[in-house]
N, C-alpha and C positions, 0 to 999 in steps of 0.2 A: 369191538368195532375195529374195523378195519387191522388186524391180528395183532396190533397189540403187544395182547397178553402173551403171543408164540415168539414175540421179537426179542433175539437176543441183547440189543442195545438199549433195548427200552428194559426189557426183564435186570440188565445190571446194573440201570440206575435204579428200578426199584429196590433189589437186593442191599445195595449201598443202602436206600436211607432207611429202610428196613432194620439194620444195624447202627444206625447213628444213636451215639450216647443222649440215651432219653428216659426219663423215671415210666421206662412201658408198663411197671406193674400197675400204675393208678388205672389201666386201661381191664387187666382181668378183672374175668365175667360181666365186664361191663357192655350194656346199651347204649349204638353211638347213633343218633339221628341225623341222615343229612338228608339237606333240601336240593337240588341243583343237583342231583346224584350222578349224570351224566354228565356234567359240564367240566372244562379244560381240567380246574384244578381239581374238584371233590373227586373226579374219579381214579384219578394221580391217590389222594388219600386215602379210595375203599382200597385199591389197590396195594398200596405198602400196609394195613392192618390187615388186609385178608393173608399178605406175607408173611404178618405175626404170626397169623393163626396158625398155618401151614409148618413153616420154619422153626417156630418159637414155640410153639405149642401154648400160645395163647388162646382164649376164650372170648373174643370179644362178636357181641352178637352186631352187626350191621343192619340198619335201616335206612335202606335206599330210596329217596322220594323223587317224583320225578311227572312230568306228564304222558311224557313219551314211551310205553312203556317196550313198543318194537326198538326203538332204538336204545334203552337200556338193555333188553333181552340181548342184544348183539353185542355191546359194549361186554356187559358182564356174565360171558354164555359159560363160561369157564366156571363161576361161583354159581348160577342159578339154582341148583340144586340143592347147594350146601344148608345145611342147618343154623348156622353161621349168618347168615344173607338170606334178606328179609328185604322183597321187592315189593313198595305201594306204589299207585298211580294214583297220584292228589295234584289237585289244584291246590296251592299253598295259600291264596286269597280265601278258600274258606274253611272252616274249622276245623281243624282234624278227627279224623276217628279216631275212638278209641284205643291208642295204643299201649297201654300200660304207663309204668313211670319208666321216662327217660335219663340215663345219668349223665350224657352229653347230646347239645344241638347242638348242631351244626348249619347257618344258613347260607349256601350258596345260589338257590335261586334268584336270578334275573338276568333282565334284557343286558347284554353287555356290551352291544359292537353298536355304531354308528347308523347304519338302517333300519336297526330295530328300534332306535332311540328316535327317528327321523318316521317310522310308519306306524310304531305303535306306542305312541308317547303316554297313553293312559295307561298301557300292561306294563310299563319300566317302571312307574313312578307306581302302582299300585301292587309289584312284587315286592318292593323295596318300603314299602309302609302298610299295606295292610296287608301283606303276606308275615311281614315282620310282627306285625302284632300280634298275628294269630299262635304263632310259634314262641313267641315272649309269652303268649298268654297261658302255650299248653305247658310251657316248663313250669313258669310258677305256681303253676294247681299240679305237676308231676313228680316232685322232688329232681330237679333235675340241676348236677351239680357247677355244671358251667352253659352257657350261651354263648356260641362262638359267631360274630357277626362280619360276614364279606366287608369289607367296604372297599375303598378306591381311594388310588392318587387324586379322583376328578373333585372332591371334596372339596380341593385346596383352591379349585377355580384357577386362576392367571395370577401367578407371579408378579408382585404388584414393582419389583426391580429391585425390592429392599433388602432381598436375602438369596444368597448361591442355590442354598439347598430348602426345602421345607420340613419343617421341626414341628413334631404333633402338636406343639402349642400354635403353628403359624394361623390365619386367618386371610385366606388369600379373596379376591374378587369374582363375584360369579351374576352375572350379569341374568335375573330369573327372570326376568318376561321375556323366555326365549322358548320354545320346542325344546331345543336341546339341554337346558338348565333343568329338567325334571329328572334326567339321572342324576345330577351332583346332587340336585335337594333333596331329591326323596334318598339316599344315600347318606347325606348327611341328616336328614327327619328320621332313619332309620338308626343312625350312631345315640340320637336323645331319645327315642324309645328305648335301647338299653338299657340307658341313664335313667329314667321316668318306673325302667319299671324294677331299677336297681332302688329308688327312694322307697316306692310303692307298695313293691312286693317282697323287695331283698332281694331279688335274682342274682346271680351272681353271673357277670359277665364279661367278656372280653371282644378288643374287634381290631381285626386287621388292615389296615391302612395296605392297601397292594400294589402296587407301582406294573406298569403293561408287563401281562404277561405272555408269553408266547411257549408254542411248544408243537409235540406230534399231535396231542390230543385238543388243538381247538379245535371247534367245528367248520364242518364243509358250507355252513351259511356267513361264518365269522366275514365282518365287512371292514374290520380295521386295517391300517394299513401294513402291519408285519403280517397280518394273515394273509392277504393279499400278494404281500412277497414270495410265502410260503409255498403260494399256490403256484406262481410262476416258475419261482426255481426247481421245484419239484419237477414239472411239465418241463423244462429245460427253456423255459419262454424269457424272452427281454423283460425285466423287473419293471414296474408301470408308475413313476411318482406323481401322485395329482396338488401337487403343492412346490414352492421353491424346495421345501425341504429344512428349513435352518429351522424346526423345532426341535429342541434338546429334552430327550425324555430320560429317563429311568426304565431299565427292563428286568425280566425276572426271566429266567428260566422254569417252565412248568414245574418240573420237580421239587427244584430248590423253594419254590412256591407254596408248593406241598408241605415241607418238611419245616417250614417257617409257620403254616397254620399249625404244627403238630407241636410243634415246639412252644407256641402261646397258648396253644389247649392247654397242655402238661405243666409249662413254668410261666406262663402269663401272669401279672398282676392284676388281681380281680378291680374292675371297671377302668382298666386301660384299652387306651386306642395306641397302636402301634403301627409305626411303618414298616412296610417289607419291600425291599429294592435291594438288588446284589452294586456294590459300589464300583465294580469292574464293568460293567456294561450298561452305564451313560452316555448315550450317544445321540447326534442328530439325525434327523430320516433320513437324509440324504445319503451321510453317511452309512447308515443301514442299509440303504437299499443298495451302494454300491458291493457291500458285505453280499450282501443275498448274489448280486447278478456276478462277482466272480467264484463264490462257490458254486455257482448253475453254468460257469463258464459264457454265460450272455451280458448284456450291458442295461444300462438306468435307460428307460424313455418318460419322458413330461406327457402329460394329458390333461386337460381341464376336466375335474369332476362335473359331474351331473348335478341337477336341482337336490335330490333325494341324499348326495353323498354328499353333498353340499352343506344340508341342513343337517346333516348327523355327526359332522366333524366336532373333534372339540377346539376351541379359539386359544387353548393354551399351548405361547411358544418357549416356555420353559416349565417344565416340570420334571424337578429331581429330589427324591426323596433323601432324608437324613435316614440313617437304619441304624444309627447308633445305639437306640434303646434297645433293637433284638439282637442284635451283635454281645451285648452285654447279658445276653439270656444265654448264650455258647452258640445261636447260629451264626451259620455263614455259609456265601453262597457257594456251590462248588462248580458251577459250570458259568465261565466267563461268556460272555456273544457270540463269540466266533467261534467256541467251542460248541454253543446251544445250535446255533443256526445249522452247523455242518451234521450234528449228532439230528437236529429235527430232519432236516430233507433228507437224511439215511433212511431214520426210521422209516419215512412217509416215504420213500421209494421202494424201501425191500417188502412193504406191506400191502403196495400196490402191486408188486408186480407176484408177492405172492396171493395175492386173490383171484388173479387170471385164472 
């Protein structure tokens, strides 16, 4: 989708984590299940194992799940073929077909961005719990040797002022008789099914705590507010703030995003939660977005959001992740903000104007 795979800026940071020091053999001949096959990050990861494959002359068979199955076909036109690359179109809320035993899941299916959280609040909270289950449920009747589960900074809810940063043990405040509370919970309802079915069944699993990420590869419906940056700087348009701005977040680099799930796949500690945030690029929106408007060479404008964006925001004005437990795994991030932000509106330019 939108070339990608032909982009040489995007092709060299795959290449980079392609090579990053990682136990890749646990990965030969193995079957790797992912859900969310097209979305921002999993496809960042078919992407650097199909590299293995290619480069390394590894064997690792891909299972790409997904509903979409035109806009996977475009995303991944380059492997479709391959024997390697193994395309279904499933709805993850119901049972899977039979696909053999899996040696690795991977869940990245769900709603992720503010409007979808705001228009379709029963499909966010029911990817995130009974799409979850059904995938807990086919590994532990498939021998399948890890369960890697998305999860989110949103977890952690609001900052209650008592700590800088939030520590996997923190417990922060999430206000659930809200629309917008049904991603944290069913997110967090999602982190104790691992748990329930680590007592139950013994699964053995792992889950990543992700802090905002941003890149080439969000999608063109993304409503959160760095996508929305992306959008404009890209277009060369005035960057759009619907807020004062003074939320301090955590961000991640797509990639480095990537290589943070591969690296807890591989060296995780079975039935931990872990945070993934790069410590270089905490910053407030505002700040961001004047980032975004002088790499676009345009300036920050205010606007009041709408009903709809209104009710999809999240209420938390600090959220910064601790990453000290995957730090201590050997990642770390390799593209600070201003290096991501300049490298994503490259990508998204030279890919736009090569599809003319």
């Amino acid at each position: 989708m939108r070339g990608f795979l032909k982009n040489k800026t995007y092709q060299s940071d795959i290449i980079r984590a392609s090579g990053m020091n990682l136990p890749w053999e646990l990965l030969n001949e193995k079957k790797i299940f992912i859900s969310g096959a097209s979305g921002m990050i999993s496809s960042v990861i078919i992407d650097i194992l199909m590299k293995r494959n290619r480069e390394y002359g590894q064997k690792i068979h891909i299972y790409a799940i997904s509903r979409r199955e035109q806009k996977a076909r475009k995303r991944f036109e380059l492997y479709w073929d391959n024997p390697l690359f193994t395309y279904i179109s499933h709805d993850i809320n119901c049972p899977l077909p039979e696909l053999g035993n899996m040696d690795f899941m991977l869940h990245a299916a769900s709603n992720t961005h503010p409007n979808a959280y705001a228009t379709d609040p029963i499909g966010t909270i029911l990817a995130n719990v009974q799409g979850t289950y059904q995938l807990l449920d086919y590994a532990s009747m498939h021998q399948c040797e890890r369960f890697f589960f998305f999860s989110s900074v949103e977890i952690y809810g609001e900052n209650k002022n008592d700590v800088n940063k939030f520590s996997e043990d923190y417990l922060g405040y999430i206000d659930c008789n809200t629309t917008r509370a049904g991603y944290c919970e069913s997110k967090r309802l999602g982190e104790s099914l691992c748990n329930a079915f680590a007592t139950q069944k013994e699964q053995d699993f792992i889950i990543g705590r992700f802090s905002r990420v941003y890149g080439p590869t969000m999608s063109l419906e993304d409503s959160k507010a760095i996508a929305q940056f992306i959008k404009k700087a890209v277009a060369g348009e005035d960057i759009v703030l619907k807020s004062e701005g003074n939320q301090l977040y955590s961000y991640t680099y797509v990639v480095d995003a990537a290589t943070a799930a591969l690296y807890l796949l591989l060296k995780g500690e079975n039935g931990s939660a872990v945070n993934v945030a790069d410590n270089a690029s905490d910053i407030k929106l505002k700040d961001l977005a004047k980032l975004f408007a002088k790499e676009a060479g345009t300036k920050v404008i205010f606007q009041l959001p709408d009903a709809i964006e209104k009710a999809g925001f999240s209420t938390a004005t600090k959220a910064v992740l601790d990453s000290t437990k995957i730090m201590q795994l050997g990642w770390n991030a390799m593209t600070p903000i201003e290096q991501g932000i300049s490298k994503t509106i490259q990508i998204l330019r030279q890919t736009k104007e090569g599809a003319r």
